[in-house]
C-alpha positions, 0 to 999 in steps of 0.5 A: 617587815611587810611594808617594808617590802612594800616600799621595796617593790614600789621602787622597783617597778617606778617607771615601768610600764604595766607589761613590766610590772606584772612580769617583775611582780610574777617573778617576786610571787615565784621566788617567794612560793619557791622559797616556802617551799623550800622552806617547807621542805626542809631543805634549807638547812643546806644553804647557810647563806640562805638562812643567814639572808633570812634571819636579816630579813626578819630582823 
């Protein structure tokens, strides 16, 4: 999966220019700790639809 997300985020920043790569990529780090956090917390289980997005994710 991690390369995965790694071809994602290449397309994603393709003609940017630097300034907007490093916000794009700031913002995926953010949502990515966000994230964990709730995961970590515990608190996923209110978001079924979260839960479904993950299990397609990692499969």
């Amino acid at each position: 999966m991690s390369r995965d997300f790694a071809v994602e985020i290449h397309r994603a920043t393709e003609g940017l220019d630097e300034s907007d790569k490093h916000d794009l990529l700031r913002d995926i780090r953010r949502d990515c700790i966000n994230t964990m956090s709730q995961i970590a917390l515990g608190t996923i289980h209110k978001n079924p639809e979260f839960i479904d997005y993950l299990s397609k994710a990692t499969s």
